[in-house]
C-alpha positions, -999 to +999 in steps of 0.1 A: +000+000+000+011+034-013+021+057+020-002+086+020+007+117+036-007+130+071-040+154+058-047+182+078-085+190+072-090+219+098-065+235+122-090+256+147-077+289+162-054+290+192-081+292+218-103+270+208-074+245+198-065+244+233-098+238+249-105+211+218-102+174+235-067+151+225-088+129+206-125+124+191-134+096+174-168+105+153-186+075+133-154+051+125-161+022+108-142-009+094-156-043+077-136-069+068-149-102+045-178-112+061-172-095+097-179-058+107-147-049+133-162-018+141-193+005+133-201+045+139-177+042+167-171+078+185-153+095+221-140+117+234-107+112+251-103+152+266-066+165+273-046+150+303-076+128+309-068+085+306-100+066+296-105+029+299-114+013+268-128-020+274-147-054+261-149-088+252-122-102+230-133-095+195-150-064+205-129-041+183-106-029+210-073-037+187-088-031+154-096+005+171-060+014+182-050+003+147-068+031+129-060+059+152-016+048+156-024+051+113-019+011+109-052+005+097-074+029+079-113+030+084-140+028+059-157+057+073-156+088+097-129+109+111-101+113+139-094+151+150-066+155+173-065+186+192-098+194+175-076+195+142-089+167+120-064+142+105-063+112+083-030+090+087-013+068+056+014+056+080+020+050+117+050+070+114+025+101+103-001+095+135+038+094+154+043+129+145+008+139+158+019+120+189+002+092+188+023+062+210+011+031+214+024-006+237+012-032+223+004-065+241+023-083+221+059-065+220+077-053+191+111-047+204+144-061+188+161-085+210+198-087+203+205-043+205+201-024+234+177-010+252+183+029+243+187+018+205+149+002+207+134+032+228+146+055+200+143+030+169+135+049+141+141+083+151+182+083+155+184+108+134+173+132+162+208+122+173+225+126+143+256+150+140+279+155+114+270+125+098+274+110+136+254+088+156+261+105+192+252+071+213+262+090+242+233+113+243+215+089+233+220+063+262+218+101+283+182+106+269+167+068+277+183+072+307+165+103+316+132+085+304+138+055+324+146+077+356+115+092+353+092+062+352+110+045+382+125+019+360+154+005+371+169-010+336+206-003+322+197+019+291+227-003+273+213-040+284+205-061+254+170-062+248+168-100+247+184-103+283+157-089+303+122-108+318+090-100+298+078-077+325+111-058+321+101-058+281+072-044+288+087-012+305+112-006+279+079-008+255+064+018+280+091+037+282+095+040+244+064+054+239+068+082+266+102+093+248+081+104+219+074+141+231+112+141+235+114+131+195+087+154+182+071+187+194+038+175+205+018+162+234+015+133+232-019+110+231-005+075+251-025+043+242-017+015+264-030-022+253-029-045+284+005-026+299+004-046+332-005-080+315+031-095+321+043-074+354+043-078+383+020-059+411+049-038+419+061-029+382+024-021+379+025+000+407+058+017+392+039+025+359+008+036+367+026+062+392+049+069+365+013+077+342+000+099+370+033+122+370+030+122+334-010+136+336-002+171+332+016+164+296-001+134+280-033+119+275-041+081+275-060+055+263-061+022+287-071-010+270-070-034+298-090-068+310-077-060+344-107-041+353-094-030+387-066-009+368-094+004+347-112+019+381-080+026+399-063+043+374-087+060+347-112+090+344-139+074+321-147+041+308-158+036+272-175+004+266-176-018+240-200-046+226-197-059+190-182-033+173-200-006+189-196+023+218-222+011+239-216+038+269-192+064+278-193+072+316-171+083+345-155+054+363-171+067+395-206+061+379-203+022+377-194-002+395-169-034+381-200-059+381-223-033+366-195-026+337-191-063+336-229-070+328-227-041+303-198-058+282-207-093+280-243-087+280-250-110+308-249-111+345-216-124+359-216-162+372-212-161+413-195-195+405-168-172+382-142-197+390-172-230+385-161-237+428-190-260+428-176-281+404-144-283+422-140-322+426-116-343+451-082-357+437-078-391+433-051-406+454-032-417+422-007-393+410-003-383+374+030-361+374+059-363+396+086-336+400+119-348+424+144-316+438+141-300+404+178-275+400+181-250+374+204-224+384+190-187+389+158-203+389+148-232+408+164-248+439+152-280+447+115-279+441+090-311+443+055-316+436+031-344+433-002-335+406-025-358+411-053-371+386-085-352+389-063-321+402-058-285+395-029-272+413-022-241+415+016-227+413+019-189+426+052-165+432+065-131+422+077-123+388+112-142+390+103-169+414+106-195+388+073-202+382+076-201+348+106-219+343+089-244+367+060-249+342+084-252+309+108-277+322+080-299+332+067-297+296+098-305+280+101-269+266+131-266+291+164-282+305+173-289+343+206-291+355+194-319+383+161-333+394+134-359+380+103-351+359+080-380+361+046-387+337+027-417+347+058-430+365+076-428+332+112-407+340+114-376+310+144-368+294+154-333+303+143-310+280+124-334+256+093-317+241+089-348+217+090-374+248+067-350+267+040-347+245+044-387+237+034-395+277+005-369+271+019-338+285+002-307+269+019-271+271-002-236+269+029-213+270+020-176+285+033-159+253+005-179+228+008-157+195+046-165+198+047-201+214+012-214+212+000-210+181+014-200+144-007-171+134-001-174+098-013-208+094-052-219+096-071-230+128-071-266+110-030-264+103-028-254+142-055-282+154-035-308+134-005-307+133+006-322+163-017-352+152-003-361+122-003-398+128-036-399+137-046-385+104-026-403+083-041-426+059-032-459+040+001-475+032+023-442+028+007-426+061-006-395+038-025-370+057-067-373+053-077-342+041-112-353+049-101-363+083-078-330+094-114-311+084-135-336+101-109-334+134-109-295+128-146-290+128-147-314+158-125-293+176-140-264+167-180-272+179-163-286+209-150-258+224-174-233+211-140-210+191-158-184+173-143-185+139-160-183+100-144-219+098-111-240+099-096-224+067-095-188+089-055-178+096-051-178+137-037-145+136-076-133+127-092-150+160-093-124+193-072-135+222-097-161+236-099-178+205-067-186+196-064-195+234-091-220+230-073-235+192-038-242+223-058-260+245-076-280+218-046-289+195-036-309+228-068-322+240-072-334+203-038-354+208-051-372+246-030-351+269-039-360+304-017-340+321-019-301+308+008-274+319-012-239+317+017-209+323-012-175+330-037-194+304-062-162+311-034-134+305-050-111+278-083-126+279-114-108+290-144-122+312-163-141+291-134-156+272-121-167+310-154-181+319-153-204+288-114-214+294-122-215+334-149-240+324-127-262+299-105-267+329-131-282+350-142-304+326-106-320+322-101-323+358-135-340+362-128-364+334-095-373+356-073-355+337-045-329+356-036-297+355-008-277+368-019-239+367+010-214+368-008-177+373+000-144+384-039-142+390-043-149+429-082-147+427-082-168+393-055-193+412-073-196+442-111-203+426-096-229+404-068-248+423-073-278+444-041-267+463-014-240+457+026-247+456+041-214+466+076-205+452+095-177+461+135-172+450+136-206+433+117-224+462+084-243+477+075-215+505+043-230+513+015-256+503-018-241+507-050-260+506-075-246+487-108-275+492-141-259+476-157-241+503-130-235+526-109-215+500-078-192+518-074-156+516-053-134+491-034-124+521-026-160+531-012-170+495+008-134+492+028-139+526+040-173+515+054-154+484+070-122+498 
């Protein structure tokens, strides 16, 4: 697509300019084959204000921050900035107007450094003599990072730090663009604190509020706590469409839950009542598992019929926990057993044979291939099942057949099996992990934050698949940063904290312990 220059329609006089909001939206539509993303969609988002811009996966939260950061352009209606209106050809032309955005998904290069991604593109700000001054550079992301609390080395490699670190460089990058360009800028955050910890949270958001008096924001977060802790307004949306635009302090989280999904919220959120007892027979074994910097001597027994629940701090090894067991990563000592079968360390293939089945936390990169279709996802790691006759070719009739299966199954909303991954919202594609294992007989599933990203209704469906797998004696081991979401679902929690098992918390249905119980085993 041809790049089309940044159209300024109306530029309103200095007075009225200032008192104009940041950013309206009036009437935006965009339609893809067969779906509408969005239609007659309009806010206000006034200056130094942050609104929370919320709804179900699928909604049109994403397609929305694509056509005002100028990476997708709408059908119909406008954008006025400043009460100026503007039509963007290129993100690097809504840039220039100000407009930032983080992305859920990060877009930062791994192998430079930090200041070189918070300033990628715009080096030539830097530029002297036909000289890169890397100096002033590190000077500036330095200055950036000071000011959001972030304690990160401006010249650590990229690829060395935790996600949650990540994350703050992303955040970070965005608030150097007033630095780049002589603007104000308009900040739109999509699910900053997904991957951080409550204290990084903390960090940013009091970063943001230092930062009120020169930005405005737009919060795009399932977290609906940050939403009512941190913004002004809530914008609300259902199917494509603004359904209200309120103050925060007019609604009330299960009112603004009801108004987004369209239905009353479950009391049994977390399905309690269908919380059943282990059997005494245990499915997954893990002996005085060593990886150093990580884990120091940690055991666990998972029983069948069990959901247990692994909790910690970002860099307890929780994660790391959750990929060795899965064959995704190597131990240094230790014993992972499946069904009293000893795994090789670090053996995906041997894993998945004894039925071990992996959701990774990072799905679009680990879970799923976006650029393939929901039936290449569903199938391919049950090729020999749809293999046919004496050369073992692959059933085209049975990959659909398994495909559509799948699909009905576990109710993914998708035009059909032949529909790229990349297109499906968050729950979705969550849904096409979990049933590309189930479809190969995994007993025993390893979930690393399976809800991360997902909105309410999208949980309740994946919260729901769980219980159906533990009932049917299969096990789960549930790694989440979510203590309310860990605590519903888990038979027990394991506790880790630097590397090791702090505490073993029962968690029986109707007897379940407090948030305050589970975070003083972890700090």
């Amino acid at each position: 697509m041809t790049s089309m220059p940044a159209t300024l329609v109306r530029e309103p006089a200095g007075d009225r300019r200032a008192l104009a909001p940041a950013l309206e939206l009036r009437g935006i539509t965009k339609s893809y084959p067969g779906v509408t993303a969005l239609s007659e969609v309009s806010f206000v988002l006034r200056r130094h204000q942050m609104i929370g811009l919320v709804g179900e996966n699928g909604a049109g939260k994403s397609t929305l921050l694509s056509i005002v950061n100028g990476t997708v352009r709408p059908d119909t209606g406008s954008i006025a900035i400043n009460g100026a209106e503007v039509r963007f050809g290129h993100p690097t032309q809504a840039a220039r107007n100000g407009i930032a955005t983080v992305f859920q998904e990060q877009g930062l290069i791994s192998n430079i450094p930090v200041f070189e991604n918070i300033f990628l593109g715009r080096e030539d700000k830097f530029a002297l003599g036909g000289w890169l001054r890397r100096k002033a550079m590190i000077d500036e992301a330095r200055q950036v990072l000071d000011e959001l609390q972030v304690d990160i080395d401006p010249t650590a490699i990229t690829g060395t730090l935790s996600f949650g670190e990540r994350q703050l460089v992303e955040i970070a990058k965005a608030f150097a663009l007033s630095r780049i360009y002589p603007v104000e800028p308009i900040i739109l955050l999509d699910e900053p604190t997904s991957a951080l910890s409550d204290v990084e949270a903390e960090k940013l958001f009091a970063g943001i509020r230092r930062w009120r008096s020169r930005a405005s924001f737009v919060l795009v977060s399932h977290r609906l706590a940050d939403v009512f802790a941190t913004c002004d307004e809530v914008v609300a949306l259902k199917d494509g469409r603004v359904i209200d635009q309120r103050p925060t302090g007019s609604i009330t989280e299960t009112e603004l839950h009801e108004l987004i999904v369209g239905r009353q919220r479950n009391d049994q959120y977390y399905r309690e009542a269908s919380q059943r007892e282990p059997e005494p027979k245990v499915a997954l074994r893990v002996e005085n598992i060593e990886r150093p910097g990580h884990l120091k001597g940690v055991s666990l027994d998972l029983h069948h019929g069990e959901i247990l629940g692994v909790a910690g701090v970002l860099g307890s090894g929780k994660s790391s926990l959750a990929r060795i067991v899965a064959g995704a990563e190597q131990q240094s000592s230790g014993n992972v057993l499946a069904f009293g079968t000893t795994l090789a360390p670090g053996s995906r293939r041997q894993a998945i044979r004894q039925g071990i089945g992996y959701v990774p936390s990072e799905r679009t990169i680990a879970g799923i291939i976006g650029t393939e279709t929901v039936e290449w996802n569903l199938t391919l790691p049950n090729l020999k099942q749809l293999g046919a006759g004496f050369l073992g070719v692959i059933s085209a009739r049975r990959s659909r057949a398994m495909a559509l299966d799948w699909i009905n199954r576990l109710k993914v909303r998708t035009p059909g099996p032949a529909v790229h991954c990349r297109t499906l919202s968050g729950g979705n594609q969550q849904k096409i992990v979990f049933a590309k294992w189930l479809a190969n007989g995994a007993r025993i599933l390893v979930l690393d934050d399976p809800g991360r990203g997902l909105d309410v209704g999208a949980k309740e469906d994946i919260y729901s698949l769980m219980r159906e797998i533990a009932a049917s004696g299969g096990a789960v081991l549930l790694v989440s940063d979510n203590l309310p979401e860990l605590i519903g679902l888990s038979n027990r929690i394991l506790v880790l904290r630097d590397g090791r098992v702090s505490a073993v918390i029962d968690a029986p249905r109707g007897a379940k312990p407090r948030e305050v119980d589970v975070v003083a085993a972890m700090l």
